[in-house]
N, C-alpha and C positions, 0 to 999 in steps of 0.2 A: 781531464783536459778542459779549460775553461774556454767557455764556444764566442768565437770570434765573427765579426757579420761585414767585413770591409766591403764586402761587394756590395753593399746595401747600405749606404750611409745613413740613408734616413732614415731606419732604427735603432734608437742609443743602443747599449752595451746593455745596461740594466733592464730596460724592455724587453729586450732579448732574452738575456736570461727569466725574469718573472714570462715569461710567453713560454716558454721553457717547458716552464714548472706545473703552470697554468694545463699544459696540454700532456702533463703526464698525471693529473689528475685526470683532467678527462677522460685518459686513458684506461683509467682504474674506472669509472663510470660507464663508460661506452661497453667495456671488455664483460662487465656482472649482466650486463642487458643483454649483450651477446649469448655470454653461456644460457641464460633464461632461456634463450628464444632459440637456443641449437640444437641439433638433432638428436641427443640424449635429451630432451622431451621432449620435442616435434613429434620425431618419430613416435613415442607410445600414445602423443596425445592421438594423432592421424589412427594408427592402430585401433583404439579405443572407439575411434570414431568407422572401425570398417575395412581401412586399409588395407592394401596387400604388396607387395614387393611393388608391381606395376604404378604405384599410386607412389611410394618413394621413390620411385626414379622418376616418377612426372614435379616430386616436389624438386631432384635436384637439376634438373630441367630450366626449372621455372627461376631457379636464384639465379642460376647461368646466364637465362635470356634476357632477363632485365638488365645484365649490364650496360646491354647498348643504349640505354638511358644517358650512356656518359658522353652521347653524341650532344644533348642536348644540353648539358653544361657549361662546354663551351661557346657557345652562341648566346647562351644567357651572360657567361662572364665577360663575354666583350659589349651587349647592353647595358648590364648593369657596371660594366666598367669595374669588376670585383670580383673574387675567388670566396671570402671569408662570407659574406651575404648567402650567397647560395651552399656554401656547405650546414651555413646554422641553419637557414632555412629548411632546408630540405632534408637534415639531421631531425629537425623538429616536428616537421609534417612525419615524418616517418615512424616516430615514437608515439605520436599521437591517433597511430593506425593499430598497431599495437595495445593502446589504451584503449582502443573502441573495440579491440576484438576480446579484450578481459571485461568490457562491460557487457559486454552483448550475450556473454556465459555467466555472467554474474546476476544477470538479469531473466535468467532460466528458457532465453532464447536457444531452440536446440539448433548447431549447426551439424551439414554436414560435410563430407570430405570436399567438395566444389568449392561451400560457403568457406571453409577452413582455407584453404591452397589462392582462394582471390584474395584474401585478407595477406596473406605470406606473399604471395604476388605484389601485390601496393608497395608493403613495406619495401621490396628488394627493388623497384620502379626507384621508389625517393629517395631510397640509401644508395642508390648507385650516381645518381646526381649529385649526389652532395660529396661522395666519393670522389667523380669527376674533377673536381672543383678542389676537393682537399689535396689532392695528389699533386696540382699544380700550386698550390700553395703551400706546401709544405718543402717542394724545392727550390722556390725562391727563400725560404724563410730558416731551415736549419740548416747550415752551415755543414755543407759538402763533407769537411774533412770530420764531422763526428756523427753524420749519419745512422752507419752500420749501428755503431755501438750505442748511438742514444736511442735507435728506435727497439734495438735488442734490451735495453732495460726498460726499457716505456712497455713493451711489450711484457717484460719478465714481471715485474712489479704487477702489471693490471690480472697479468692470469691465476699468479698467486692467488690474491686478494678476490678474486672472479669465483675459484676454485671455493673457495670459503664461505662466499655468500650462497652458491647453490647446493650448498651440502642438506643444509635444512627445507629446504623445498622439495627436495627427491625424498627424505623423509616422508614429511609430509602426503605427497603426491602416492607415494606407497604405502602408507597405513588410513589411508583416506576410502578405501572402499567404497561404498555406493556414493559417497562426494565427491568422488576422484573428477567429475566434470566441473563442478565449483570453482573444486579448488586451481583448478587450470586456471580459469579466469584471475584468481587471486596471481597467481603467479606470473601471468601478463601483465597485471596491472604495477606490482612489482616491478616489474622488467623495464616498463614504460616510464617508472619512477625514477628508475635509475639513470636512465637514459637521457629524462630530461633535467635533472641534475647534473648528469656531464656536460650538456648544452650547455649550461652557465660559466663553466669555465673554460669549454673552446670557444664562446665569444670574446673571451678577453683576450686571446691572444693576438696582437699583434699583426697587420697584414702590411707587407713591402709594395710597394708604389705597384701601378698596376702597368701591365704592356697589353697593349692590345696583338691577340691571338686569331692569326690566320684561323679560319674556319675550318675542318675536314672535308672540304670538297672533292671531288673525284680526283681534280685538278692537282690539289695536294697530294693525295693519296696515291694517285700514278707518280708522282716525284718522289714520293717515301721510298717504293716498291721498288722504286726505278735503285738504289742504294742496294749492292752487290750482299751486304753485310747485313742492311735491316731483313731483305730478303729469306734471307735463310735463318735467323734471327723468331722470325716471324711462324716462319716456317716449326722450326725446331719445340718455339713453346708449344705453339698448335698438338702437336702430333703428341707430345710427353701429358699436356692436358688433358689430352682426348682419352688415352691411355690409364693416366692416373683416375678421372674422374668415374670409368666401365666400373670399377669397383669400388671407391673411397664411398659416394652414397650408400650401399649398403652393408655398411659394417655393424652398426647400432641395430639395425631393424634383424639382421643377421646374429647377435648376440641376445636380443630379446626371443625372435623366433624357434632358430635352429637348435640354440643351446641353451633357450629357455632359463635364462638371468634376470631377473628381480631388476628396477628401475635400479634399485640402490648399486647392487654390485654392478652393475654397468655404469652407475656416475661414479663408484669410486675407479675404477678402470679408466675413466676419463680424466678422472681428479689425478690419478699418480702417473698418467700421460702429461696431463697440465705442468704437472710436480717438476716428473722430467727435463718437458719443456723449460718450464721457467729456471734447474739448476744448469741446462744446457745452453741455452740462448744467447747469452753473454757472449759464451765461448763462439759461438759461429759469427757473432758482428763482429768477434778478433779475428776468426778465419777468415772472414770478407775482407774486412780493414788489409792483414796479410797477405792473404792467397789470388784474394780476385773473387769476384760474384760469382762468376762462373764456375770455376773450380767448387764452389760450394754448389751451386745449383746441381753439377754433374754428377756429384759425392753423395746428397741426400737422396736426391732423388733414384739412384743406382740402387739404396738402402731400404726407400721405401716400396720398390717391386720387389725388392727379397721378402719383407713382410709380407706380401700377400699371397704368397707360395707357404706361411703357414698355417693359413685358416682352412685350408681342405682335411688339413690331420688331427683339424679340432673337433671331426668324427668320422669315425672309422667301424662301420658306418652309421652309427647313431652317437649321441655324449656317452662318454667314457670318464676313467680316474685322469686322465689328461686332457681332457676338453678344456675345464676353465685353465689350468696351466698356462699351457699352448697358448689359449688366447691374451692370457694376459703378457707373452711374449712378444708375440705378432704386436699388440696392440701397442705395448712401452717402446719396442724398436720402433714402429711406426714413429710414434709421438718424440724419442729423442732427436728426432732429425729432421718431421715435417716443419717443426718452428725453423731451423738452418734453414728448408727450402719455400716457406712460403716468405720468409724476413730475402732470402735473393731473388725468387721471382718478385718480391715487390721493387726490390733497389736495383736492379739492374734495367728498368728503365731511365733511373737516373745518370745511369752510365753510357747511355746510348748518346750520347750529347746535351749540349745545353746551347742551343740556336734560338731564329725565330720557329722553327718548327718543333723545337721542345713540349710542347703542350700536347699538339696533333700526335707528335709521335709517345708520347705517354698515354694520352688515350686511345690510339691506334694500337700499344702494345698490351693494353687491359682488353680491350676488343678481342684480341686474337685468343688471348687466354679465355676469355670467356665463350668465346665459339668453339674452342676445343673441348672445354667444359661442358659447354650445350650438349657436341656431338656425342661426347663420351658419355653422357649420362645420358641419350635419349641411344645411342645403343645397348647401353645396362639394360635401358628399362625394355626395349625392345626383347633382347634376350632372353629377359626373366623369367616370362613366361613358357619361353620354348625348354629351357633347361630343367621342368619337370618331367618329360617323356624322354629324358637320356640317364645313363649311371654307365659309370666306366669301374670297373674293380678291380682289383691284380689282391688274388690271396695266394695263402699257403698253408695248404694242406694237410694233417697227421689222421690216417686213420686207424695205425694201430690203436687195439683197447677202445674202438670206438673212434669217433670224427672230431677233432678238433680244426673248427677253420679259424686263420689271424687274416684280419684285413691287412694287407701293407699301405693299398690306399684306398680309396672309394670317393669318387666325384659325382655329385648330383649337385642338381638347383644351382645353386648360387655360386660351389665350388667351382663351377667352369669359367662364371665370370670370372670369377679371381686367378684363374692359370691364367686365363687367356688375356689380360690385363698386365700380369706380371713380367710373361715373356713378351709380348707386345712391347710394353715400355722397356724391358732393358734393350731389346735390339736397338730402338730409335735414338738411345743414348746419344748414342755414335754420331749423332748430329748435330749435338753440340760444337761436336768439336773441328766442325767445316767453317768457323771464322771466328772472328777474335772483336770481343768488347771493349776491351781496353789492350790496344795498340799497344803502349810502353811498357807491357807485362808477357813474360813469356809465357803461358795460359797452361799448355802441358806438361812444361815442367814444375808450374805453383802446383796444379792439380798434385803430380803425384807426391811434391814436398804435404800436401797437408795430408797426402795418404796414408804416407810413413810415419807424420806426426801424428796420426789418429792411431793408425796400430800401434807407434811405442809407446803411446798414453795407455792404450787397453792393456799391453805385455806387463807395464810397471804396476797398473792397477789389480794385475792375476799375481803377479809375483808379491805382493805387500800382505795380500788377500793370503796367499798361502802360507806364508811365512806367521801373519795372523794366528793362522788358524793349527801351526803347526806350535806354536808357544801353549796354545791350548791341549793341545794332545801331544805327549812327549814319546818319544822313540827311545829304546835304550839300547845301551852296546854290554856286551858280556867282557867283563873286566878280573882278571887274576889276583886276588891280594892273599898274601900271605897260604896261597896255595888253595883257597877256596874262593871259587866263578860265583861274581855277583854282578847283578843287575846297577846302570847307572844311568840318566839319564843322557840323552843324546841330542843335543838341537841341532836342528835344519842347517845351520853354516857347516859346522861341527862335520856332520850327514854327506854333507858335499862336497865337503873339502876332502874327507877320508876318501869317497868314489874316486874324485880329480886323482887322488896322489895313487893308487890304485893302479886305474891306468894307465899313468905317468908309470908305475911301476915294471 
């Protein structure tokens, strides 16, 4: 679809497009500094440095609370009269906090978990400002009707590409032995590099005339609230946040720990979630574009509490022949559908309207996310600790010839988190579905149309798969000739058609 900007005259066509193009490089830049700096090495750096469960939940705490930094955004882009200024800026401060904490271990300054957690603190301060600022300039500036689907490829393309650059650094970082702290630093600096290389090309893009943006005042914000629809809205992200986030922090630190995985096989675990990701993505900004936000928000999110009802049986009750398995199920479901729900919890603020209160209510709807965020992970962290002094078991017993016990399940530490997470979020589902985003669409019956459409995609992909797999391994039928039974091959049509007439018989 060639992206059209009529509502914004005063940026040619051409501008538009290179601004485009411009910010899906960036995107490939911002996205390699991300994975650097995410909790597949956070997390072991933290570790290395002391950490314990309670000290990951205080890091995912700490990304949460600094969102509300995005209060301050707005009130700068109505001084500075600009969106595009304070997103580079404060893209750039942010990177450059990152470079000082790869100097500071490059330089054989020893930190510890405080000095580490203020440094990742700053950063999530400046990156949420400039966030702030992006989010409102990025919906005056791509053009409504290609949204879903350009930021599902801007997205698909950068994690690819993200995926690839951190493969050799977890290398590294794992046969690095007594320089495993160095080499951190290297790897920030890295990270920082990239970062501000992406800076170079989201400055060029493009900024649409500016309006000046009511403030978040309480005043505003009793008028948001006072909205029947933002209400529960508000409401509903809150609570699936709070939920989602009890356990999504410790999954990394939980694969290194509990089942004791090697940096490497935990980033390639990440890397064929990425994979996932980026062959799936596409497809969900079609299912948004089709179905409606919501309906996908409902859908992924449904899918990502079924994931975490399978990490308690990834030991039973220590690692077993299906630990890594397992995990790497939990982990790929997770990853095929968190890109669907983090690509609609971001667009469906853009669907909440487009007024003079479009700003306030974009940042007020990132607010709530990130306080449900806060809650959820500062009740993880809270927990963590207590769920050492509990184990719940359910075996079963043989003792003829001696005692054989099978775990059927076994819940310690962290596993609680994760039940109690799972089932939490799917009850609160149901709340989505108490008002409607988009008016002109019938919401539950898009929902269950991309239901159907997702199971008869999975049925044709089992039956291709089988049929596969059955050209490879042939069946034979016992055939009469000339008065001597011989074997002949039998294909799967062949197979079925005989059962059908059978029957029919």
């Amino acid at each position: 679809m060639k992206p059209s900007f009529k509502q914004y005259e005063l940026i040619k066509q051409e501008d538009l497009e290179e601004g485009l193009r411009a910010l899906k490089i960036d995107g490939i830049f911002s996205q390699s500094m991300s994975v650097l700096i995410s909790n597949a090495f956070l997390i072991p750096f933290l570790i290395m440095l002391g950490a314990g469960a309670f000290h990951i939940g205080l890091l995912a705490v700490i990304s949460s609370l600094f969102s509300f930094s995005q209060f301050i955004s707005i009130n700068l882009m109505n001084y500075l009269k600009g969106r595009k200024i304070i997103c580079v800026a404060g893209s750039l401060l942010a990177r450059l906090v990152i470079l000082s904490l790869g100097l500071v271990i490059i330089l054989g300054l020893r930190l510890n978990i405080l000095g580490a957690l203020t440094f990742i603190g700053c950063y999530y301060f400046l990156m949420n400002i400039s966030n702030g600022a992006f989010t409102h300039w990025m919906l005056e500036f791509v053009p409504q009707d290609m949204r879903g689907k350009y930021f599902a490829e801007r997205t698909r393309v950068a994690l690819l590409i993200a995926s690839l650059v951190s493969l050799p650094f977890s290398i590294l970082i794992e046969i690095s032995n007594e320089r495993v702290y160095e080499n951190y630093g290297f790897l920030f600096i890295a990270a920082a590099i990239l970062g501000l290389v992406g800076i170079l090309f989201l400055s060029s893009v493009p900024e649409p005339t500016y309006k000046y943006q009511n403030p978040l005042s309480p005043k505003t914000l009793r008028k948001l609230l006072f909205s029947d629809v933002l209400k529960k809205h508000y409401k509903s992200m809150f609570l699936i946040m709070l939920s989602m986030q009890m356990a999504l922090p410790f999954l990394v630190y939980y694969m290194i720990t509990r089942l004791e995985m090697s940096i490497i096989l935990v980033l390639i675990i990440i890397l064929l979630g990425n994979m996932i990701s980026v062959i799936t993505l596409p497809k969900w900004g079609h299912f948004i574009d089709k179905y409606g936000v919501k309906s996908v928000l409902r859908f992924t999110a449904y899918l990502i509490f079924l994931s975490f009802l399978i990490w308690p049986f990834t030991t039973l009750p220590n690692k077993y022949i299906l630990s890594i398995p397992l995990a790497f199920l939990a982990y790929l479901l997770m990853s095929t559908v968190i890109g669907g729900f983090n690509l609609a919890a971001g667009l469906i603020a853009y669907y909440l309207g487009n007024d003079e209160n479009s700003s306030q209510r974009m940042i007020l709807h990132n607010i709530i996310i990130a306080l449900g965020s806060i809650t959820g992970s500062l009740i993880g962290t809270l927990i963590s600790p207590l769920t050492k002094y509990i184990e719940l078991s359910l075996t079963f017993s043989i003792t003829y010839m001696g005692r054989l016990l099978i775990f059927l399940i076994d819940l310690r530490e962290l596993d609680f988190i994760f039940v109690i997470a799972a089932f939490l979020g799917i009850s609160l589902i149901s709340t989505l579905e108490e008002y409607k985003v988009e008016t002109s669409r019938d919401e539950e019956k898009s929902y269950m149309e991309l239901y159907m459409n997702i199971k008869r995609s999975f049925r044709n992909i089992a039956d291709n798969l089988y049929l596969v797999l059955d050209r490879r391994r042939k069946s034979f039928a016992r055939v009469s000739h000339s008065g001597v039974i011989i074997m002949v091959p039998l294909s799967i049509k062949e197979k079925l058609r005989r059962r059908k007439r059978q029957r029919f018989d």
